[in-house]
C-alpha positions as CSV (number, residue, x, y, z in Angstrom):
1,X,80.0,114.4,134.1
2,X,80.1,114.0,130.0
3,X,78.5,117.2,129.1
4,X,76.4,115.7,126.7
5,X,75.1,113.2,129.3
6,X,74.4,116.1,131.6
7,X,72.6,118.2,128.7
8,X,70.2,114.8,127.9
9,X,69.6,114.6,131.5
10,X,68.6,118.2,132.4
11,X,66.2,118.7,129.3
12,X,62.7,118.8,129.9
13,X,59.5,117.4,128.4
14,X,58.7,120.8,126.7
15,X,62.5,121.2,125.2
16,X,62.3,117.4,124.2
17,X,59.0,118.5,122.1
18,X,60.1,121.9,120.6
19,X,63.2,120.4,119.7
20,X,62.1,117.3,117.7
21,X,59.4,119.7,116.2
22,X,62.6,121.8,114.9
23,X,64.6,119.0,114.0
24,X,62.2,117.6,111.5
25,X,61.8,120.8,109.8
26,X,65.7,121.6,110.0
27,X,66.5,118.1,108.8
28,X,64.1,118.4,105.5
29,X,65.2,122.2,105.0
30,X,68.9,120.5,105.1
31,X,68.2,117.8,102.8
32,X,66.6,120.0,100.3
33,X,69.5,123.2,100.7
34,X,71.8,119.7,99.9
35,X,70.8,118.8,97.3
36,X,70.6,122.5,95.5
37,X,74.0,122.8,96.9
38,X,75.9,119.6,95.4
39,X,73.8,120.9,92.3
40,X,75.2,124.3,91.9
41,X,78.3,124.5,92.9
42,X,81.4,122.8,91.5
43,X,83.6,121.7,94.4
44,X,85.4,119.1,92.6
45,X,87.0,115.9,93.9
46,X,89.8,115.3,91.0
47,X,91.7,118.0,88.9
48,X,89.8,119.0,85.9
49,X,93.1,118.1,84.0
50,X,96.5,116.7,84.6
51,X,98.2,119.1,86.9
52,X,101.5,120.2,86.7
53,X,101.4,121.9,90.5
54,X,100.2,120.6,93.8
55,X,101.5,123.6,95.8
56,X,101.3,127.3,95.8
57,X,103.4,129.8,97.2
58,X,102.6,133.6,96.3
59,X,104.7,135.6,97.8
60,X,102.6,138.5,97.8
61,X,104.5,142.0,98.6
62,X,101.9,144.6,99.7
63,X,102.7,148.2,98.9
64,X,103.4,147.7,95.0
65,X,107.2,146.9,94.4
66,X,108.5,149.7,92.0
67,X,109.2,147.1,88.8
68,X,111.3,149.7,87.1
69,X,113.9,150.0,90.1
70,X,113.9,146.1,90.0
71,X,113.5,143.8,87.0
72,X,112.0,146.6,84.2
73,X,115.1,148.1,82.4
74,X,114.7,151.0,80.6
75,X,117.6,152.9,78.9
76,X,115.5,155.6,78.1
77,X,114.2,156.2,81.2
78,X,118.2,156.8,82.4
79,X,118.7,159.2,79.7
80,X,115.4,161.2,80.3
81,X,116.6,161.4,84.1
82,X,115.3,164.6,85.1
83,X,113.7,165.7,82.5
84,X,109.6,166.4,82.4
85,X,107.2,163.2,81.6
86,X,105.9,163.5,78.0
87,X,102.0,163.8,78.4
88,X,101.5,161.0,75.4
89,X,102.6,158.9,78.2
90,X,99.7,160.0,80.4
91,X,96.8,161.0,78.8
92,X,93.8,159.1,79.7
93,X,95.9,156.8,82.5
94,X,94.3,157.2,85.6
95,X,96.4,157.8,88.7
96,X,96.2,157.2,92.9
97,X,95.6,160.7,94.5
98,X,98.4,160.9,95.9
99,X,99.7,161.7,92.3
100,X,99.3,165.7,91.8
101,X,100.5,168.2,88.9
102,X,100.8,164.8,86.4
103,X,101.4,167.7,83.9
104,X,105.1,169.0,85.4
105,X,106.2,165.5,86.7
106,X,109.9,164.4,86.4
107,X,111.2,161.4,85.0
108,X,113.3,159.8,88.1
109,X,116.2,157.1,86.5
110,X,116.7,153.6,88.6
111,X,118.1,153.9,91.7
112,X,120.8,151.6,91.2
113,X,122.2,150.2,87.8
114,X,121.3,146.6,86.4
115,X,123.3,144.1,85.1
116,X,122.3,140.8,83.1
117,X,122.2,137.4,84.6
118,X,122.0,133.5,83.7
119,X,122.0,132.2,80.2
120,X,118.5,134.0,79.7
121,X,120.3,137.1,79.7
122,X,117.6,138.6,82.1
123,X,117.9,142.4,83.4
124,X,117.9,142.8,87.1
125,X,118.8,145.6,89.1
126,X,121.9,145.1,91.8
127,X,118.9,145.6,94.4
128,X,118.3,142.0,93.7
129,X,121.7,140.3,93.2
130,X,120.4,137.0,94.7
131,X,117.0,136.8,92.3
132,X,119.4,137.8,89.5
133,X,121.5,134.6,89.9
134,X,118.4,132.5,89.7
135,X,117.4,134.3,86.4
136,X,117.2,130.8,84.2
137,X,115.1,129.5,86.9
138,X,112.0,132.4,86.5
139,X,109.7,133.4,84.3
140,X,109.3,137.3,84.0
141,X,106.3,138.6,83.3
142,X,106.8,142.5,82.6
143,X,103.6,142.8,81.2
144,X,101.1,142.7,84.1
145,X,98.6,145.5,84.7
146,X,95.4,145.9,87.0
147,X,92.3,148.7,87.0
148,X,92.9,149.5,90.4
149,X,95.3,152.5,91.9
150,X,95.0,151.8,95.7
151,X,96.5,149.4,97.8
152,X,93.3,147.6,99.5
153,X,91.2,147.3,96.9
154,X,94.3,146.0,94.5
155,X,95.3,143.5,96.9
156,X,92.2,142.0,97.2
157,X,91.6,142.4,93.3
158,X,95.0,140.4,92.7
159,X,93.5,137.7,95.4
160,X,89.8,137.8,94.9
161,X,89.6,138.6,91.8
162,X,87.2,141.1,93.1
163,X,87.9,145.0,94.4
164,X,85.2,145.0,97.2
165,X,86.0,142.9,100.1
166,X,83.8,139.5,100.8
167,X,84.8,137.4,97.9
168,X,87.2,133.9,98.4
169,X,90.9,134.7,98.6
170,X,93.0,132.3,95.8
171,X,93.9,129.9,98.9
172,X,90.3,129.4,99.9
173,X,89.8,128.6,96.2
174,X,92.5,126.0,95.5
175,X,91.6,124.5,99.3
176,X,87.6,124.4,98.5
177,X,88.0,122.8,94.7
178,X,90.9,120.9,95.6
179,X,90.8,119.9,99.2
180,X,93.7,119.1,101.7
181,X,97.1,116.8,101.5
182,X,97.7,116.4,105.5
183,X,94.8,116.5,107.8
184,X,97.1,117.7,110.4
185,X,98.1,120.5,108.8
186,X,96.0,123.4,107.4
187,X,95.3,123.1,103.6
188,X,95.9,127.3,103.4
189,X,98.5,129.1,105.5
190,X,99.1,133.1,105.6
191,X,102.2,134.2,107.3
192,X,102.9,138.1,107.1
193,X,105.9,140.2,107.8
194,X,107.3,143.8,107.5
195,X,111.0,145.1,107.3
196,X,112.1,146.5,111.2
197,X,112.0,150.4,111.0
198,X,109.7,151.2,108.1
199,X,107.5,154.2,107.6
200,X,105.2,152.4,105.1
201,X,103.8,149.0,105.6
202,X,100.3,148.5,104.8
203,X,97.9,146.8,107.3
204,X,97.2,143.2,106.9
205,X,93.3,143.0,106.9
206,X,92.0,139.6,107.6
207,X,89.7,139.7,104.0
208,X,93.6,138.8,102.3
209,X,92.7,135.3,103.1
210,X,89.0,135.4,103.8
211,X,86.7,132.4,102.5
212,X,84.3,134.7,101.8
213,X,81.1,133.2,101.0
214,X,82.7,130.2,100.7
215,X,81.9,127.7,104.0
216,X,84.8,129.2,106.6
217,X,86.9,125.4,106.7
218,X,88.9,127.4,103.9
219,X,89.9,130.4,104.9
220,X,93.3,131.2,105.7
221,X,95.1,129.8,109.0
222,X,97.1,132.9,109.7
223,X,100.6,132.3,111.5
224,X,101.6,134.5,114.0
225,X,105.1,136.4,113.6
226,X,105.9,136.0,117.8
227,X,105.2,133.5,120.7
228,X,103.0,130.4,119.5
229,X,102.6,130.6,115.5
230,X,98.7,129.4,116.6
231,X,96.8,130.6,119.9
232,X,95.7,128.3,122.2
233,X,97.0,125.4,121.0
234,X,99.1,124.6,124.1
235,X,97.2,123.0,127.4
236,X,96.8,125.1,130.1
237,X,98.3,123.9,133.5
238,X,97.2,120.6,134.4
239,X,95.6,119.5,131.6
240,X,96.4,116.7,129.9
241,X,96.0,115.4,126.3
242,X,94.0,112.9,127.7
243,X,91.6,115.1,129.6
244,X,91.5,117.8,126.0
245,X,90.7,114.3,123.5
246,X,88.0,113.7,126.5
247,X,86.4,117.2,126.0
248,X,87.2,117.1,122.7
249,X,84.7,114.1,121.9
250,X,82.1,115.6,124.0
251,X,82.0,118.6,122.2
252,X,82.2,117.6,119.5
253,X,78.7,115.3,120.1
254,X,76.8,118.5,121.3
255,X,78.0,120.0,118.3
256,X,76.8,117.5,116.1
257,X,73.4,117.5,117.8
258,X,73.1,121.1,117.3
259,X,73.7,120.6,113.5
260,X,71.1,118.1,113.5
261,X,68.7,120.2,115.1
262,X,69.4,122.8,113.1
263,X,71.1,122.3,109.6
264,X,73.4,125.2,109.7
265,X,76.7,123.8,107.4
266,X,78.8,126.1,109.5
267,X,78.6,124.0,112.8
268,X,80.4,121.3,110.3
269,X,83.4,123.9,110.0
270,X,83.6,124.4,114.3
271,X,83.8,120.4,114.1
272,X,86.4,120.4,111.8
273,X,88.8,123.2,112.7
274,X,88.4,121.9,116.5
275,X,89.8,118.4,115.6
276,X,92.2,120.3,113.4
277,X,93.2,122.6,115.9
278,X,93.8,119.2,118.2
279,X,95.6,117.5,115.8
280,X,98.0,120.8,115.4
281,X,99.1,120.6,119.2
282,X,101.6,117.9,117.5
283,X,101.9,119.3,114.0
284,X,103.0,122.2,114.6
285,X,105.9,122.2,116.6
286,X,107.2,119.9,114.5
287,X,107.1,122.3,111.6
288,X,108.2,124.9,113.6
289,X,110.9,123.0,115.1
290,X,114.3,124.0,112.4
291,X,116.6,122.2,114.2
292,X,116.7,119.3,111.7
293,X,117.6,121.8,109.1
294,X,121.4,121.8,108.3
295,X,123.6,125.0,108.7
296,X,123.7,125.5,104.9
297,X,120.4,125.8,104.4
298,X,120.1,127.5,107.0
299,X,122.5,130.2,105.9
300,X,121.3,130.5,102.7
301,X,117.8,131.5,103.4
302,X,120.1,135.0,105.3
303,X,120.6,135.7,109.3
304,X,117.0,136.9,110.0
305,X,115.9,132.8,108.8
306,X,115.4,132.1,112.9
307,X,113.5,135.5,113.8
308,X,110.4,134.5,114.1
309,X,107.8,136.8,111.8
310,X,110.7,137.9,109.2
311,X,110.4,137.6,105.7
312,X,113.1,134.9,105.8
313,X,111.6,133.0,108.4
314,X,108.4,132.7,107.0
315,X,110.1,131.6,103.5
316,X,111.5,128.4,105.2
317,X,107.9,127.6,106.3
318,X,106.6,127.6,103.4
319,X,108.8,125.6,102.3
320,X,108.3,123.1,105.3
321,X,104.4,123.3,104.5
322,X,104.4,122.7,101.7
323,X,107.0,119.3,101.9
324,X,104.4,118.3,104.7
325,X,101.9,118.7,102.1
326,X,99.9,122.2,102.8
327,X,98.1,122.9,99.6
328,X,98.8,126.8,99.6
329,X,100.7,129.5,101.6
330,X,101.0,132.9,101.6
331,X,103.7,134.9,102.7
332,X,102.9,138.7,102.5
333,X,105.8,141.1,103.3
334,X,104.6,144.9,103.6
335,X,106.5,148.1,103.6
336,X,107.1,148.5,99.4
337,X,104.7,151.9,99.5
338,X,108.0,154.2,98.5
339,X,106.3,158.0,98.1
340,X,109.5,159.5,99.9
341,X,111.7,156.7,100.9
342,X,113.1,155.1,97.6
343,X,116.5,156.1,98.4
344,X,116.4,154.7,101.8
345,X,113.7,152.4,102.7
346,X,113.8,150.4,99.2
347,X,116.9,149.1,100.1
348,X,115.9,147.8,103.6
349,X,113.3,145.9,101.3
350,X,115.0,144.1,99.2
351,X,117.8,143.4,101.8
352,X,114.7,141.6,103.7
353,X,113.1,139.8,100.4
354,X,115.9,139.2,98.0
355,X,118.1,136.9,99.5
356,X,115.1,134.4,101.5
357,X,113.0,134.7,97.8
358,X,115.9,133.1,96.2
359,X,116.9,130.5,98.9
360,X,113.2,129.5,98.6
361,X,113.1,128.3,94.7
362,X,116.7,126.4,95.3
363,X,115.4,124.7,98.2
364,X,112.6,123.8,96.7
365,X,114.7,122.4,93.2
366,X,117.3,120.8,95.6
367,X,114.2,118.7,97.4
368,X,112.7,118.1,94.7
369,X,109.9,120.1,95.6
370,X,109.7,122.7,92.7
371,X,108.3,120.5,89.6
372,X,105.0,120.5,91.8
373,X,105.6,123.8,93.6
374,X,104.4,127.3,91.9
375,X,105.9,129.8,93.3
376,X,104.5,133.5,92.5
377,X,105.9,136.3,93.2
378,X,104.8,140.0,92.8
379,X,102.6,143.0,94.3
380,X,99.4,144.9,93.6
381,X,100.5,147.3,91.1
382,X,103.8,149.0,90.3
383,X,105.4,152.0,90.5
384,X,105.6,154.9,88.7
385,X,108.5,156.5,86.1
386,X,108.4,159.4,87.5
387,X,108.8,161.4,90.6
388,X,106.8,161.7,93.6
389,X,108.4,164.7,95.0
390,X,111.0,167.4,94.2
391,X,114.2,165.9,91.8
392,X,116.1,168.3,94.4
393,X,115.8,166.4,97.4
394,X,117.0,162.8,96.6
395,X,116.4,162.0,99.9
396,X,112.6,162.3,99.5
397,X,112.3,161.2,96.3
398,X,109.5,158.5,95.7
399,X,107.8,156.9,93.2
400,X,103.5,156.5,93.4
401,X,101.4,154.0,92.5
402,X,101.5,152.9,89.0
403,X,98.7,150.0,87.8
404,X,99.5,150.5,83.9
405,X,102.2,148.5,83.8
406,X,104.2,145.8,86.4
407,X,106.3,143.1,87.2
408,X,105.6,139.7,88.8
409,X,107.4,136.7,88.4
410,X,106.8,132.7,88.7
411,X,108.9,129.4,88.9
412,X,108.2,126.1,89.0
413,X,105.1,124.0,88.6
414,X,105.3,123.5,84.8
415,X,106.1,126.9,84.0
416,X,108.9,127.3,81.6
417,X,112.3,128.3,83.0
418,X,114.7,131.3,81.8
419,X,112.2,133.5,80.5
420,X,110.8,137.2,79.9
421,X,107.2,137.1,78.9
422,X,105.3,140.9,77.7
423,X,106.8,144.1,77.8
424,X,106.1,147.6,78.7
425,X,107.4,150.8,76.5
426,X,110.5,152.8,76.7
427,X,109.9,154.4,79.9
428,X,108.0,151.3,81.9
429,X,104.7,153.2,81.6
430,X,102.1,151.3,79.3
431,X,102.1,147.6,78.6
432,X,102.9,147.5,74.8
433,X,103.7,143.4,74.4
434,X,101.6,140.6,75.5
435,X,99.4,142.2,78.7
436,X,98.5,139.9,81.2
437,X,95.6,141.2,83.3
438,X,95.4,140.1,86.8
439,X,92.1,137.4,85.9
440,X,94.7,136.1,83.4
441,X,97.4,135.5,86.2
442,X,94.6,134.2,88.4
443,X,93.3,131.9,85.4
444,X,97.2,131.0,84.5
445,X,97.7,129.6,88.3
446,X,94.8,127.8,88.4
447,X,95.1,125.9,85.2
448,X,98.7,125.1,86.6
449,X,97.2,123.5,89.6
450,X,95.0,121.4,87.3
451,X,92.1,123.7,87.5
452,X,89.6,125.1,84.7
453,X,88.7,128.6,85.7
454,X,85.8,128.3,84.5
455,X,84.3,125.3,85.5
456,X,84.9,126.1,89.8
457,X,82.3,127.8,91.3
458,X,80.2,128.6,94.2
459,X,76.5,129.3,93.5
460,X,75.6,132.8,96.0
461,X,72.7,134.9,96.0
462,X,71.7,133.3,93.0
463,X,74.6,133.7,90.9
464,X,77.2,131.4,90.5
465,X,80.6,133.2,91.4
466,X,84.1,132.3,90.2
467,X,87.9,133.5,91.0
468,X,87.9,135.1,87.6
469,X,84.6,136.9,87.5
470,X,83.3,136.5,83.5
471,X,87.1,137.6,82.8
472,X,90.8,135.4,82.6
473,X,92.5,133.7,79.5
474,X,95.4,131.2,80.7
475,X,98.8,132.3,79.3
476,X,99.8,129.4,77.2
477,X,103.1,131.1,76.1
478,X,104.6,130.7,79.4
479,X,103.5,127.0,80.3
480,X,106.6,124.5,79.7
């Protein structure tokens, strides 16, 4: 029997009463929460201006890369290898605690030298040989810096816009002002990864691409790195997709009663994400399915590109998202958290990240997909100049967390091409030139998906709440 036949059929005269009563009440309180809501908050419909991006892809590295290992060259820092940090460099900086006797610490050199690259003449270390050959492609911004010193709280500051836990994630953001491009596909997608071996990859917690107060319909859709990228979405044994659009349709009726009954906007988000999780039985193995992709793009995306939950894998579904038309993705890669492994673990990092990050922003150009495609690239914080550990024992040297000063960089979606914005000082401690804070990166990414930071909010516990707080000026020096 329909269960919503048998429901109608098996309710009594008493539940018939009590439930109108409710229904009346629920249906007024809804009409009146409505109309408050449509008046304080700013979902909007149409970009507040003409956007230049459609998509997002962060490429979010958990652990804080070390920027001066990377993209930050210092000459100074090479010939003060070894020698004790001056405390001008210091004084009033506040560290992680990991970071002990600031007073005696040594000055540690790059790893591995740097080289320039592309007409821009950009500095990248020969970590990254494959970024470095798409040098006139980014924009390098070696001027970032954040307030915070540990890794959860800055990861959820650089996508919140908010330490504590509980606030929207970016995605949820772009999703809720913006709305989706493919109603079979998610309109936010999180796929994580960490390099095989490490010692130090941070846990993924689920807040990284929470909706927060936000109605749930927007958080994250979180691909899994094994065995169905979304669980559940197969039948089980002897059920046919005639027999789940059948149940489907039912449920979905009780559902609606019940949000009738009782007003509560988050039975609308069960509706929605069940028909989208039905619609995703056919979506997705299309978009898993990379058998249409030919060998050379294949190849240049590196050998790990048909491991499922590698970094490299999950770079080539972004980019299949996002030409389906998935409004943001997230690819999180942990593992960068170097306070003993610089010498050995860095490299298994950029081995994993270098290679896939670059084959991402020519696939993208070569598809045409990049002129509306950001793609933002970067971690919590940096690292610091100087040592972690003994200089004697280059085997455990490391670098700590360093929020002062840090490197993220960004292509495509109307950003310009080929160059290094901001810079930090002689030993890649302070920002000295053009600091971006992270509301200003927040407010830049925004404004490039045709957003007005300060015009999309969400009215909670009386406030009206935004992705940049009170804080966030747009860079305009770095928009093409």
């Amino acid at each position: 029997m329909n269960p919503l036949t048998e429901y109608q059929n098996n309710m009594t005269r008493r539940q018939l009463l009590k439930n109108s009563t409710n229904g009346l009440g629920a249906a007024a309180l809804t009409n009146l929460l409505s109309g408050t809501a449509n008046a304080a908050n700013d979902k909007i419909n149409t970009p507040h201006k003409v956007a230049k991006a459609k998509h997002l892809i962060y490429l979010f590295h958990n652990g804080g890369p070390p920027h001066i290992d990377m993209f930050d060259y210092k000459p100074q820092l090479i010939k003060m290898n070894g020698e004790t940090l001056p405390k001008s460099f210091v004084e009033g900086k506040r560290f992680g605690a990991m970071t002990k006797n600031i007073d005696a610490a040594t000055m540690l050199a790059p790893v591995e030298p740097f080289k320039q690259y592309g007409q821009c003449g950009a500095w990248v270390s020969d970590l990254m040989p494959h970024t470095g050959a798409i040098a006139d492609k980014l924009c390098f911004i070696k001027s970032m810096y954040t307030e915070q010193v540990n890794h959860a709280p800055a990861i959820s500051f650089m996508l919140t816009g908010s330490e504590m836990p509980s606030r929207p994630t970016l995605g949820a953001w772009l999703s809720y002002g913006l709305g989706s491009m493919n109603v079979n596909l998610p309109s936010y997608v999180v796929m994580t990864s960490v390099s095989k071996g490490t010692s130090c990859g941070q846990i993924f917690y689920d807040f990284y691409w929470s909706s927060g107060f936000l109605p749930s319909q927007y958080q994250g859709v979180k691909f899994r790195g094994g065995g169905d990228p979304v669980l559940y979405l197969s039948n089980p044994k002897g059920v046919s997709k005639e027999i789940r659009r059948d149940m489907m349709d039912g449920l979905s009726q009780l559902n609606q009663l019940k949000k009738n009954r009782v007003g509560d906007p988050e039975i609308s988000t069960r509706i929605s994400q069940y028909e989208m999780a039905y619609r995703m039985q056919t979506s997705i193995p299309e978009l898993t399915d990379l058998s249409d992709e030919p060998q050379h793009v294949l190849e240049m995306y590196g050998p790990s590109v048909k491991i499922q939950g590698t970094f490299a894998y999950n770079c080539i579904m972004a980019r299949r998202l996002v030409e389906r038309g998935t409004r943001s993705v997230q690819v999180m890669h942990a593992g960068w958290d170097h306070h003993n492994s610089i010498t050995t673990e860095l490299y298994n990092q950029c081995r994993d990240t270098d290679q896939a990050s670059a084959a991402l922003v020519k696939d993208l150009e070569q598809r045409g997909l990049l002129d509306d495609t950001l793609v933002v690239s970067g971690g919590e914080f940096g690292r610091t100049p100087f040592l972690a550990k003994n200089f004697n024992t280059p085997k455990k040297w490391g670098r700590d967390h360093h929020p002062h000063a840090y490197t993220t960089w960004m292509a495509g979606g109307g950003i310009k091409p080929g160059i290094t914005y901001g810079a930090s000082d002689e030993l890649g401690m302070n920002v000295v030139e053009n600091p971006v804070h992270v509301h200003d990166l927040q407010a830049t990414i925004l404004n490039q998906m045709g957003i007005d930071h300060t015009k999309l909010t969400y009215k909670f516990q009386g406030r009206r709440f935004r992705l940049t707080d009170v804080h966030g000026h747009v860079v305009q020096d770095i928009i093409a």
